[in-house]
C-alpha positions as CSV (number, residue, x, y, z in Angstrom):
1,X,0.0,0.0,0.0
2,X,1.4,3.4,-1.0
3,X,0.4,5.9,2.4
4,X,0.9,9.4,2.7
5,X,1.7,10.6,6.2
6,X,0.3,14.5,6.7
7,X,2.1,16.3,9.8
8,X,3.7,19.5,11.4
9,X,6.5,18.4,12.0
10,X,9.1,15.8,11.8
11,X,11.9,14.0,14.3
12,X,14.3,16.4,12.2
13,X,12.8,19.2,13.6
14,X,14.4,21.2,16.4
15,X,10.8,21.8,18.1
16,X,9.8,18.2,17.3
17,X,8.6,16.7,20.2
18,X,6.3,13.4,21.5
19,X,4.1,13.6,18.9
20,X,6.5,13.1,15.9
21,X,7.5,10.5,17.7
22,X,4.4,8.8,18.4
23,X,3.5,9.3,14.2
24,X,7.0,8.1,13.1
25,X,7.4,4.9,15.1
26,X,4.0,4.0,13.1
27,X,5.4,5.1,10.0
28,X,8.7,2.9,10.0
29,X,6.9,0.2,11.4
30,X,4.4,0.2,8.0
31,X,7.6,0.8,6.1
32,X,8.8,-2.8,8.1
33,X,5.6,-4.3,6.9
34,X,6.6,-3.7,3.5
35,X,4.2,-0.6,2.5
36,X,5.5,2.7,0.8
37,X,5.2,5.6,2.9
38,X,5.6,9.3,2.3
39,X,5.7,11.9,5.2
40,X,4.5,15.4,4.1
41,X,5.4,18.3,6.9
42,X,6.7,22.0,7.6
43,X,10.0,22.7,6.9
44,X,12.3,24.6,9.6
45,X,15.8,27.2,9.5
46,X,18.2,24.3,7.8
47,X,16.4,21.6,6.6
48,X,16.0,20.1,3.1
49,X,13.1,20.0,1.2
50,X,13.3,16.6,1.1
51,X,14.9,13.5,3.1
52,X,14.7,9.7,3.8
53,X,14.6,8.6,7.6
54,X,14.4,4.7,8.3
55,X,12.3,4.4,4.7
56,X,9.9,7.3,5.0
57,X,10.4,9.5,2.3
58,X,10.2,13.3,3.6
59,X,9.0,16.0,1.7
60,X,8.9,19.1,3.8
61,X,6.9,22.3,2.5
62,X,5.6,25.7,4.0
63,X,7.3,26.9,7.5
64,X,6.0,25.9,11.0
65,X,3.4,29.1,11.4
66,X,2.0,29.0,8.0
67,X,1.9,25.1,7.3
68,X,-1.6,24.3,8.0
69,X,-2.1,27.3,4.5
70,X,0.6,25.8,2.8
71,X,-0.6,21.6,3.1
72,X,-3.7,22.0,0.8
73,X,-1.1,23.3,-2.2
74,X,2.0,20.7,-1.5
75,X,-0.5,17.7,-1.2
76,X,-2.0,18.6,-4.9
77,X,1.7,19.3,-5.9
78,X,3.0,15.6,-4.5
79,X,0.0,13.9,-5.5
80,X,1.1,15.0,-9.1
81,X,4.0,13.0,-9.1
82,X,3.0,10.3,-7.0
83,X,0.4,8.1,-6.4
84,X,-1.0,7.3,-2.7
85,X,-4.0,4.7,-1.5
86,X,-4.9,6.3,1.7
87,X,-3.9,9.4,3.1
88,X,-3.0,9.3,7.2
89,X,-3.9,12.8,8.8
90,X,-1.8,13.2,12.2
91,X,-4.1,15.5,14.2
92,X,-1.9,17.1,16.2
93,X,-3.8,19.8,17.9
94,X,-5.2,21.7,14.2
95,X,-6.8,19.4,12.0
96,X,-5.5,20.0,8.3
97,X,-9.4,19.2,6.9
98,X,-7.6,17.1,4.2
99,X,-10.7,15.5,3.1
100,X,-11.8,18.8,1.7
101,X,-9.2,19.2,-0.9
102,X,-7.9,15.8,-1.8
103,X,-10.1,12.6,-2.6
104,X,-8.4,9.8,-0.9
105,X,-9.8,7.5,1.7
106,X,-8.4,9.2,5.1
107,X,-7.5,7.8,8.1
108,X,-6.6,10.2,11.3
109,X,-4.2,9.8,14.3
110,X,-4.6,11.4,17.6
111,X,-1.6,11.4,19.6
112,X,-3.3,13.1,22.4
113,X,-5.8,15.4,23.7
114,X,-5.8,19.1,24.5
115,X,-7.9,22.2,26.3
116,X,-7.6,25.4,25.0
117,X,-4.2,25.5,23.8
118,X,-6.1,25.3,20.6
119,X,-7.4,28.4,20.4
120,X,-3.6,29.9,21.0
121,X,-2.4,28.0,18.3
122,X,-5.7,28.1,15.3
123,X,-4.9,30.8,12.5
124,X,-8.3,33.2,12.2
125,X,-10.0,34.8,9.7
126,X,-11.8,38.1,10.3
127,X,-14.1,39.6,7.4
128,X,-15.4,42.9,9.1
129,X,-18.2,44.9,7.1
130,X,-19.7,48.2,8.1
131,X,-23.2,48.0,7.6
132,X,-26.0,51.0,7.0
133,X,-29.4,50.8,5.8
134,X,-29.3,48.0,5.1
135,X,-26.6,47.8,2.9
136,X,-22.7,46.9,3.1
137,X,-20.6,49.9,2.6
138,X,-16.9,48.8,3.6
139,X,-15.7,45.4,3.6
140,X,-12.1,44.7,5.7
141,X,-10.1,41.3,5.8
142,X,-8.2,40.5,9.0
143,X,-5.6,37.6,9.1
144,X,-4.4,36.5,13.0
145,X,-1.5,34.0,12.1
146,X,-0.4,32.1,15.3
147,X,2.1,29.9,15.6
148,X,2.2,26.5,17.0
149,X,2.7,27.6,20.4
150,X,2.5,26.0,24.1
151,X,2.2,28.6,27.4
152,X,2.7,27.4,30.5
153,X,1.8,30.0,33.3
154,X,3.5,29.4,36.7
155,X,1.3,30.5,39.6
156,X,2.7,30.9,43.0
157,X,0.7,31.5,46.3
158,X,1.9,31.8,49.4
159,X,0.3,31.3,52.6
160,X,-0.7,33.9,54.7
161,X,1.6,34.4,58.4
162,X,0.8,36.4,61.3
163,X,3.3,39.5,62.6
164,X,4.3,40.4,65.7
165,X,5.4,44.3,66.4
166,X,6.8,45.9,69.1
167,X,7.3,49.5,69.2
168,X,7.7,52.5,72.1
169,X,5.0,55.3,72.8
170,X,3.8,58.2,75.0
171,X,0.8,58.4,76.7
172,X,-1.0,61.4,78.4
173,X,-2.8,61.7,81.8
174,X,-5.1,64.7,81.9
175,X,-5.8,64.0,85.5
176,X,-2.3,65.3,86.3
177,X,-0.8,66.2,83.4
178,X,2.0,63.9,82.9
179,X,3.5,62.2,80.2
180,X,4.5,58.6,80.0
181,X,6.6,56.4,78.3
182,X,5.5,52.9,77.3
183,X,6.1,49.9,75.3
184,X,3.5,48.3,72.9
185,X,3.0,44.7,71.1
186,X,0.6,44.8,68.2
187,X,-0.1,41.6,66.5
188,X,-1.8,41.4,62.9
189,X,-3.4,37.8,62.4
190,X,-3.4,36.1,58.5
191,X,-6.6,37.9,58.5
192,X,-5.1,41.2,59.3
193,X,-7.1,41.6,62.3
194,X,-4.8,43.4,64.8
195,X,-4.4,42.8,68.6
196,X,-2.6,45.5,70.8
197,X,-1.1,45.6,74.2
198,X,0.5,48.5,75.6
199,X,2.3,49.1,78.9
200,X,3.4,53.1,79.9
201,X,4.0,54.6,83.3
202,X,0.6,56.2,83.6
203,X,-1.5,53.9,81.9
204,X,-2.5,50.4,80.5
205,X,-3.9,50.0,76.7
206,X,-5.1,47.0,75.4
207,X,-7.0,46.7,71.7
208,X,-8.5,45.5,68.5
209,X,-8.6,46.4,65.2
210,X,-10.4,45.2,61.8
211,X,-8.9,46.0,58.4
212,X,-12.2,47.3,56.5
213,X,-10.8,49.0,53.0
């Protein structure tokens, strides 16, 4: 059987990862069986535009953030000069929609499932009209090219700890009209309630506060 392999990327790749491997350990292993197989990807800073790893014919097109544009014109432009039984889509997070432009039966491969990385990585088309009375007036085309791209955000949080303050003060008695001197301990819970104790010569505080704003 004569298969044509559709993909990103391949092992070549500097930013190849577990899914070219997953794809190409099938691939070599139909090669084994005795079955032609073609491997159609993106191309990268350095690489040919074609090879041969462990019998899979290589035939790399289009760059890494425009490849999923590029596939539908280097399939026809293969197919041309080769003939294929079944074409094996490797869905790695975009789906190519090969059945949509080529005619052969299709199988797919899923080397794993994904959130919304997708929308971070899918290429958009915008057409914005301006509408009035009921007619268009001004038509604009917006292209948002993304490429193949995985974030990972690293969030910290720490736990909240209480405090413990210490601190001097003065304190006034009107009854006589002296002045003390005092120490104070002021506590803020992880709530940032705050208890207070304070000690002078001429008096003895003790308190409580609430943070409200």
């Amino acid at each position: 059987m004569r298969i044509l392999a559709l993909n990103w990327q391949d092992l070549k790749n500097p930013q190849s990862g577990g899914a070219e491997v997953h794809l190409e350990e099938i691939l070599r292993r139909l090669v084994s069986f005795g079955h032609q197989v073609d491997l159609l990807c993106c191309n990268f800073p350095g690489g040919s535009n074609s090879d041969n790893v462990g019998g899979v014919r290589i035939f790399r097109r289009g760059k890494r953030w425009n490849f999923n544009l590029a596939a539908p014109f280097a399939i026809k432009e293969i197919m041309n000069s080769n003939k294929y039984d079944v074409l094996l889509e490797d869905i790695n997070k975009i789906p190519f929609y090969s059945p949509l432009y080529q005619k052969l039966p299709t199988l797919v491969v899923i080397p794993h499932l994904f959130s919304d990385t997708i929308f971070k990585d899918s290429n958009r088309f915008v057409i914005n009209d301006t509408i009035s009375r009921n007619k268009i007036q001004s038509r604009g085309f917006e292209a948002l090219l993304a490429e193949k791209t995985i974030i990972r955000n690293n969030y910290i949080f720490t736990k909240e700890k209480g405090a413990l303050y210490i601190g001097g003060f003065t304190s006034y008695d009107r009854r006589d009209g002296k002045l003390g001197l005092g120490l104070g301990l002021n506590y803020k819970t992880p709530k940032k309630d705050i208890f207070s104790l304070g000690y002078s010569t001429n008096v003895l505080t003790i308190g409580y506060s609430k943070k409200i704003y």
